[in-house]
C-alpha positions in Angstrom: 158.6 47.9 -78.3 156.2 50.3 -76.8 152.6 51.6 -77.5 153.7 55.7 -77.5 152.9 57.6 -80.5 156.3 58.6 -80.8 157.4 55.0 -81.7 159.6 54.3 -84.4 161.9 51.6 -86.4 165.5 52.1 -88.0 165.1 54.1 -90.7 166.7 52.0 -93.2 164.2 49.6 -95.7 165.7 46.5 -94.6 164.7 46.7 -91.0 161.0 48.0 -92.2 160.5 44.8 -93.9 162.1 42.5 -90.9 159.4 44.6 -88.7 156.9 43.7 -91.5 157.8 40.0 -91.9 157.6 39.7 -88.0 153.6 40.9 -88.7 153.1 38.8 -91.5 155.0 35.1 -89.8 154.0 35.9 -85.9 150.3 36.1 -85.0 151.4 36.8 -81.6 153.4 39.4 -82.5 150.5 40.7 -84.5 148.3 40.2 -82.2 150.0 42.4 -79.5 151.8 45.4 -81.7 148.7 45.6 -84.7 147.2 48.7 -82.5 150.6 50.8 -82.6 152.2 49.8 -85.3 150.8 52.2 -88.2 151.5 52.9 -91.7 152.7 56.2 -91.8 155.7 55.1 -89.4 156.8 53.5 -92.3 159.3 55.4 -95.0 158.5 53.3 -97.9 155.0 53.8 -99.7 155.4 49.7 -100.5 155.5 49.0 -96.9 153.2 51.7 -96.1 150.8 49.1 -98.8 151.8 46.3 -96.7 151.5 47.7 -93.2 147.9 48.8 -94.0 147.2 45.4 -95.6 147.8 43.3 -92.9 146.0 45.6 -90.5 143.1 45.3 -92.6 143.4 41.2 -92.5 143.9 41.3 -88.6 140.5 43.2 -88.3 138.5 40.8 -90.7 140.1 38.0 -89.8 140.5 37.4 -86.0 139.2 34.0 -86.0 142.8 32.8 -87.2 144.4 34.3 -84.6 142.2 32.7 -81.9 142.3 29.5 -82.9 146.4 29.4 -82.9 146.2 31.0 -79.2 144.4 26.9 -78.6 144.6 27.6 -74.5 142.8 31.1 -75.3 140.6 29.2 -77.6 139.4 26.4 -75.3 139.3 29.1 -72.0 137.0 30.9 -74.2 135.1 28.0 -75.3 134.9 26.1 -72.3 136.2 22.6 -73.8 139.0 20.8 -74.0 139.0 20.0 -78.2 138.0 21.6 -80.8 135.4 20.4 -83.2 136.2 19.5 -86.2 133.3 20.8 -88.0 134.1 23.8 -86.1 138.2 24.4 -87.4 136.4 23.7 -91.1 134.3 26.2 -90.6 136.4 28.9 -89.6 139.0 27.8 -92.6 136.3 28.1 -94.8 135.0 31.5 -94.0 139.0 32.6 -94.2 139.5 31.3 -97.8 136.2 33.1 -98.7 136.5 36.5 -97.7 140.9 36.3 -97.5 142.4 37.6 -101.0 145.6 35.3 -101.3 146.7 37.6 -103.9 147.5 40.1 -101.9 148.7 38.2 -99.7 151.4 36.4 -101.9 152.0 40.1 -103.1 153.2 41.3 -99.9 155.3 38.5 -99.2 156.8 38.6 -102.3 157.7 42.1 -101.1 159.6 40.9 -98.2 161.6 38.1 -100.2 162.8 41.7 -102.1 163.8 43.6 -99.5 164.0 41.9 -96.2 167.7 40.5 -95.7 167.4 37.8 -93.0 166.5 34.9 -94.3 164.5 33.4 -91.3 161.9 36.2 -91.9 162.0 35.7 -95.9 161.3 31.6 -95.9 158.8 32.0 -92.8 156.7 34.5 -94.7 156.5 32.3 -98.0 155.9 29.2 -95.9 153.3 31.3 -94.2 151.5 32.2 -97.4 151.5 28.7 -99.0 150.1 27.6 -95.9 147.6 30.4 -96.2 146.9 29.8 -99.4 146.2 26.1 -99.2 143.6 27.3 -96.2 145.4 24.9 -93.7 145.9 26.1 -90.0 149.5 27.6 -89.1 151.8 27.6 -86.1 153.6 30.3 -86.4 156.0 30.6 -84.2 156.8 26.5 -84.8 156.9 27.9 -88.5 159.5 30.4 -88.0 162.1 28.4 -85.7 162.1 26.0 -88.5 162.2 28.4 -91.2 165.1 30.0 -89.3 167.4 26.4 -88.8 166.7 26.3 -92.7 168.0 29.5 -93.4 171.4 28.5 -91.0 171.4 25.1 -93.3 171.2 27.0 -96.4 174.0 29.9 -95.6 176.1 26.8 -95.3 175.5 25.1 -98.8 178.5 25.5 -101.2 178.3 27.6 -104.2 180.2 28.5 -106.6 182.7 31.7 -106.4 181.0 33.0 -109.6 177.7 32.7 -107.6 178.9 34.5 -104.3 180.9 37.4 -106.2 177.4 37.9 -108.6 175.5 38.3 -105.2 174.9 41.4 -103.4 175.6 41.2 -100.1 175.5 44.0 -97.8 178.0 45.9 -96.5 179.2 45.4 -92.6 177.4 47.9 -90.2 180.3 48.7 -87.9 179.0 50.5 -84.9 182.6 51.6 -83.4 185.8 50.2 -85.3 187.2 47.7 -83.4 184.6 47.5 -80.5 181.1 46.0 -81.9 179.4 45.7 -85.4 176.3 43.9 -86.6 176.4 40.0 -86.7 179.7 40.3 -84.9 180.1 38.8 -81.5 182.8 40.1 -79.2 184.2 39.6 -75.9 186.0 41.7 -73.9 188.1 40.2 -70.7 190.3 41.6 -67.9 190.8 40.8 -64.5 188.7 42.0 -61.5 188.4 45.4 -60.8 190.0 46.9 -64.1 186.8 48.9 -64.8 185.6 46.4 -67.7 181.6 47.2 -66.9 182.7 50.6 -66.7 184.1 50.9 -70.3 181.8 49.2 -71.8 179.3 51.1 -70.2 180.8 54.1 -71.9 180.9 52.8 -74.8 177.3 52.1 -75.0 176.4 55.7 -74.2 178.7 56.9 -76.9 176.8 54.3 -79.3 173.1 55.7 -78.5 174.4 59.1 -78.5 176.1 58.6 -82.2 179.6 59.9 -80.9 182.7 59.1 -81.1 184.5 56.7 -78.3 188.0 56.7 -77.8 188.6 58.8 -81.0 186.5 56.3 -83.4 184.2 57.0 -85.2 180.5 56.0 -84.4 178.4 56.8 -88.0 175.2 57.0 -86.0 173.2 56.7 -82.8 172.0 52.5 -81.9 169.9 51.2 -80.2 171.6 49.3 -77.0 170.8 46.4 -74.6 172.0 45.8 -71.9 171.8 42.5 -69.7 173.7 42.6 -66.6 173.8 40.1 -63.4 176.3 41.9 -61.4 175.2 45.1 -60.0 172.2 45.7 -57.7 170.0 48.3 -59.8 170.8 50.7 -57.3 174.3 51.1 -58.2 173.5 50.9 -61.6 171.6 53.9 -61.3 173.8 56.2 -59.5 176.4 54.5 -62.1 174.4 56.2 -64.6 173.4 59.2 -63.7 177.0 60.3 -63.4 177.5 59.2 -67.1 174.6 59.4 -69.2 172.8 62.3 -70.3 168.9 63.1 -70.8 168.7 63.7 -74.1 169.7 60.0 -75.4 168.3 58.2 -72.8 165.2 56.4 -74.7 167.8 54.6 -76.8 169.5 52.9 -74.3 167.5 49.8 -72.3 168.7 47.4 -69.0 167.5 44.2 -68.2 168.8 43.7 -64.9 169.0 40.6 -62.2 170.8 40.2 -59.4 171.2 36.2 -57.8 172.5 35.2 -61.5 168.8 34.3 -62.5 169.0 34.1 -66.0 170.7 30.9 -67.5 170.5 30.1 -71.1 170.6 26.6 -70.0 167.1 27.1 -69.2 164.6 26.8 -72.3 162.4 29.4 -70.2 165.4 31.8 -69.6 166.1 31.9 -72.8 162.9 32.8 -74.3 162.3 35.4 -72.0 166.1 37.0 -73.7 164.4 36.0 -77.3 161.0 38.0 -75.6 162.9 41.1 -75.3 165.2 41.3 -78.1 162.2 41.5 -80.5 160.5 43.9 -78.0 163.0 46.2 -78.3 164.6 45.4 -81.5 168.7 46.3 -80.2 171.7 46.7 -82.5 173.5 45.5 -79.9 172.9 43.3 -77.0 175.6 43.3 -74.1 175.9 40.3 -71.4 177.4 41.3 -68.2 179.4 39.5 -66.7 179.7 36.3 -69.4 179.6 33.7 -66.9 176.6 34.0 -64.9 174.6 33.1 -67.7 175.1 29.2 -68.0 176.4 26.4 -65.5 178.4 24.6 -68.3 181.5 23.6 -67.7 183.6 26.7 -68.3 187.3 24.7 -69.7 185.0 22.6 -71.8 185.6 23.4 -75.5 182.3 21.3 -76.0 180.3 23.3 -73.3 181.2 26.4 -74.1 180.6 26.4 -77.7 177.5 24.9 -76.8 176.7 28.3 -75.1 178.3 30.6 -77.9 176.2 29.3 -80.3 173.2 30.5 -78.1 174.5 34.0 -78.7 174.9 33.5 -82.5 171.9 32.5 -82.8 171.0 35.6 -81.4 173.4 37.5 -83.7 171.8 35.9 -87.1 168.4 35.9 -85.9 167.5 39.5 -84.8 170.5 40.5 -87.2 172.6 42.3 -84.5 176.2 42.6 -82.5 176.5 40.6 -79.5 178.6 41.8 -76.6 179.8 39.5 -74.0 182.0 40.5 -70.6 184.5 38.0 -69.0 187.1 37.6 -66.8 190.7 36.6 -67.0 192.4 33.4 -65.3 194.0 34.0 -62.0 197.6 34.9 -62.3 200.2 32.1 -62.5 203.7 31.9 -62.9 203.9 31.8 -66.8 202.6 35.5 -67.9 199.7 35.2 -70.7 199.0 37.5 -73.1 196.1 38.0 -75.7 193.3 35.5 -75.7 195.1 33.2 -73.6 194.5 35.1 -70.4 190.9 34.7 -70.7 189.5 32.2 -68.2 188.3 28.7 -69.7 188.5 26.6 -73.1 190.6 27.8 -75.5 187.0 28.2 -78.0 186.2 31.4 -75.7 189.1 33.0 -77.1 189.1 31.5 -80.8 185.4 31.7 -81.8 185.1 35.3 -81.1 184.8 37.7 -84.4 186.4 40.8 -81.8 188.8 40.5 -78.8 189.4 42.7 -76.2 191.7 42.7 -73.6 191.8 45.1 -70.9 194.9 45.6 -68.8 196.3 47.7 -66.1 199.6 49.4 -66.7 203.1 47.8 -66.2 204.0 48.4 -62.5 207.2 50.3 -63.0 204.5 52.9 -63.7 202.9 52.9 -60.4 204.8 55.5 -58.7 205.2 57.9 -61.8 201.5 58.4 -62.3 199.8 61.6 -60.8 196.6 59.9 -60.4 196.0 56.8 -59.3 197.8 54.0 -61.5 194.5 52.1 -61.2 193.0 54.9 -63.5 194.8 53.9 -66.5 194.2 50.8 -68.1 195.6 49.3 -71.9 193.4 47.8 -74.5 194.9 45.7 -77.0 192.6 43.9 -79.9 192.7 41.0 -81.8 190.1 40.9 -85.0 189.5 37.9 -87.2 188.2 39.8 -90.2 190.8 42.8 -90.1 194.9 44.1 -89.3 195.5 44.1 -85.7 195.1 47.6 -84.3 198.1 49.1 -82.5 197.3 48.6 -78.7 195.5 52.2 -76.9 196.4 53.5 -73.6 193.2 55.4 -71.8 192.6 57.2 -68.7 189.3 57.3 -66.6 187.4 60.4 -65.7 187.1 59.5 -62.1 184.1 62.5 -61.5 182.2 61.0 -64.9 183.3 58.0 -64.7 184.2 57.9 -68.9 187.8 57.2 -70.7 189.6 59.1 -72.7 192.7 57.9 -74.3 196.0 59.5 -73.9 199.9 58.5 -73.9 201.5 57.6 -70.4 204.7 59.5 -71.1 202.6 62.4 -70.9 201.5 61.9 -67.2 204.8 60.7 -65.6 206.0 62.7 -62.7 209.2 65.1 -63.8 210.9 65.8 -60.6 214.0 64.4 -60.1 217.0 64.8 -57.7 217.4 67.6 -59.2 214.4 69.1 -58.5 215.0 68.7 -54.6 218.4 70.4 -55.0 217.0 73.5 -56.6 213.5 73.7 -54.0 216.2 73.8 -51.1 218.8 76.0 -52.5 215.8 78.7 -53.3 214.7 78.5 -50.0 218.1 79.5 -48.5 219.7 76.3 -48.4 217.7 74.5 -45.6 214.0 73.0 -45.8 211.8 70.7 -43.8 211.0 67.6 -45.7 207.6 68.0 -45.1 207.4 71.3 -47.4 210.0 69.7 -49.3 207.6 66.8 -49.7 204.3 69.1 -50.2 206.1 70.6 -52.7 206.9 67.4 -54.5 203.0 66.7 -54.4 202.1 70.1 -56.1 204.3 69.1 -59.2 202.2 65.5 -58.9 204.4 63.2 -57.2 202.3 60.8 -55.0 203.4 60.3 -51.4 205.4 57.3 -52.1 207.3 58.8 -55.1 208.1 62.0 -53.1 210.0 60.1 -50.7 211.6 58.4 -52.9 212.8 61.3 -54.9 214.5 62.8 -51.7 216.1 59.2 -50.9 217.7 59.7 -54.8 218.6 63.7 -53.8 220.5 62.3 -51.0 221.9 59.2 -52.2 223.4 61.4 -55.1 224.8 63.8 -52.3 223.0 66.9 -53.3 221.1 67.5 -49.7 221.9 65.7 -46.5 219.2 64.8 -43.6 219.2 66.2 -40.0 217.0 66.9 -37.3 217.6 69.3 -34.5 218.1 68.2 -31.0 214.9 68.2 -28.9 211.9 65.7 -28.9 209.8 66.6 -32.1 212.1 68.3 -33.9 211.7 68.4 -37.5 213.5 66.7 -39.9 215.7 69.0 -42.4 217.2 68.5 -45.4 220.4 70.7 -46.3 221.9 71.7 -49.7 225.1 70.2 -50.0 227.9 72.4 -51.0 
């Protein structure tokens, strides 16, 4: 999040009153956002109330907020403790001039309409805290108020219960691809264009248009972490693919050297840091295995690390993206999740699949452009049918995919063809126009020759070359 004027949050009621329940559980968040974060940014005149509310108590009540900064607190001071007499003090001058009705008002407002419940049981925690004038950790307050809420989405109920609740519909970003509180993880081997796709698919997200003929309802707001490319190539990446106009709803996070490891309590606070700065639907991890030194065929290590990113997912309620590469080719061919590289859990724990591979090689010298261009995506969901596998094809000058049907790029020329190019040009030809003319109906190098090998095997031209070093080599219609 940013200090401009132009700043704004999803326009939907639920993520007003997460952005509000931030304020009211976070001091630090409070502390840093309470000058740009105003009222009239807000669409509903409740959190509007709110909004003002807690502005109001940050200006009156700053004390609070120093005291739970201690190391600003004792720099300030110059000691190493605080006084007793002194924390009393400061308590009591809160619960004198603090009105904990309001207070429990606007909280009760987020238990109403805020829909993560790490932000709803912080906030009443927060305000009986309050309202027994004791000192508060906040952020201690809200890790533990959000390992409650995971304990209490797992208690059993009863099926009356969950089909009496009202649970929100899923926010699918692109079908198949990503969706909030989904995580998904797309795998191919090297050099198949995987950053490059999903790349694409992010612009189409923060644009709101549709990718690969699915529909994307709206534009999101996209992150993305990558530890592969030098930001250099990133940004010439970019510029070929992404235009102006959609640019502030796209961010980048990127380190080269592999620095970031969510096996580092440090690293991963600074992911936490900017996921609540800039408050993504989705957040994408490029590539998948840079970010830890687990064990990678370790069912126990690697769910270790996929519950770090579901913890993202159920805390900042968003999709989580993840990039990975296949195994090495070996003798027995795998398909679906089993050509994904390490424990089986990276392929059964995911909500979305992907895998990305190049075309069958029969195909290789029937293509008109390069056979590397065209890759095949095939999806396995675990909430939905499995979709019918898509063919695309890259835009090498903008670098974006577009999907199409491979029977409708195979080279046509056949023996045939050969026969007729000769007999029209009077029943003799050099096989280098022969073979130029090939190329103009799209017949790479290789299949041109080729196609004249099948033209004479088939005994519709024959080969000869004039005496006489450097002659050219003919081909002659065979009568």
């Amino acid at each position: 999040m940013s200090g401009k004027k132009d700043l704004r949050f999803e326009p939907s009621p639920d993520m007003q009153a997460r952005v509000i329940g931030g304020l009211l559980v976070d001091e630090y968040f409070l502390r840093r956002f309470h000058r740009y974060v105003k009222p009239e940014y807000f669409d509903h005149p409740i959190h509007q109330e709110i909004v003002k509310f807690i502005i109001d108590y940050y200006e009156k009540h700053k004390a609070l907020t120093d005291l739970l900064e201690i190391d600003h607190y004792l720099k300030a001071k110059g000691s190493k403790t605080i006084p007793k007499e002194e924390v009393e003090a400061i308590v009591e001058e809160i619960e004198k001039n603090s009105n904990i009705k309001n207070f429990e008002y606007a909280t009760n407002i987020i238990v109403k309409f805020a829909r993560d419940q790490a932000i709803r049981k912080a906030a009443i925690k927060h305000a009986e805290l309050f309202a027994q004038g004791k000192t508060i950790e906040a952020k201690k307050i809200l890790d533990e108020a959000y390992k409650v809420g995971l304990e209490e989405e797992r208690e059993a109920e009863s099926v009356a219960d969950l089909l009496r609740r009202d649970i929100p519909e899923r926010d699918v970003f692109v079908q198949n691809w990503a969706e909030r509180k989904r995580l998904t993880i797309l795998g191919g081997r090297e050099k198949v264009g995987k950053s490059l796709i999903v790349i694409d698919m992010m612009i189409h997200l923060a644009e709101g248009e549709d990718f690969l003929e699915l529909n994307v309802p709206q534009p999101r707001r996209v992150l993305y972490v990558q530890q592969e490319l030098a930001e250099i190539d990133l940004q010439n990446r970019l510029k070929k693919m992404l235009p102006e106009e959609i640019r502030n709803n796209l961010f980048h996070k990127t380190t080269t050297g592999a620095v970031l490891k969510i096996d580092n309590p440090d690293h991963r606070q600074m992911i936490h840091n900017d996921i609540e700065e800039i408050e993504p639907d989705l957040v994408i991890f490029d590539p998948f295995q840079t970010f830890h030194t687990k064990r990678e065929n370790s069912n126990e290590d690697m769910n270790v690390v996929l519950d770090f990113f579901y913890e993202i997912i159920h805390r900042y309620n968003c999709g989580v993206f993840l990039i990975h590469h296949f195994s090495k080719p070996g003798e027995a061919e795998r398909t679906g999740a089993h050509q994904f590289r390490g424990a089986g859990a990276l392929g059964d724990r995911p909500d979305i699949l992907i895998c990305m591979n190049k075309l069958d090689k029969k195909f290789k010298e029937k293509l008109p452009l390069d056979y590397d261009d065209f890759v095949e995506l095939s999806f396995d969901l675990r909430s939905d049918e499995k979709p019918l596998d898509t063919t695309v094809v890259r835009d090498t000058e903008r670098l974006q995919y577009m999907v199409t049907e491979v029977e409708e790029h195979i080279i046509r020329v056949t023996a045939e063809s050969v026969s007729t190019m000769v007999e029209e040009a009077g029943g003799e030809m050099e096989q280098k126009a022969v073979m130029a003319g090939l190329k103009e109906s799209g017949a790479g190098h290789n299949a041109a020759l080729e196609v004249i090998r099948n033209a004479v095997y088939k005994g519709y031209v024959s080969k000869h070359r004039l005496p006489g070093k450097g002659a050219p080599l003919k081909l002659k219609l065979k009568k």
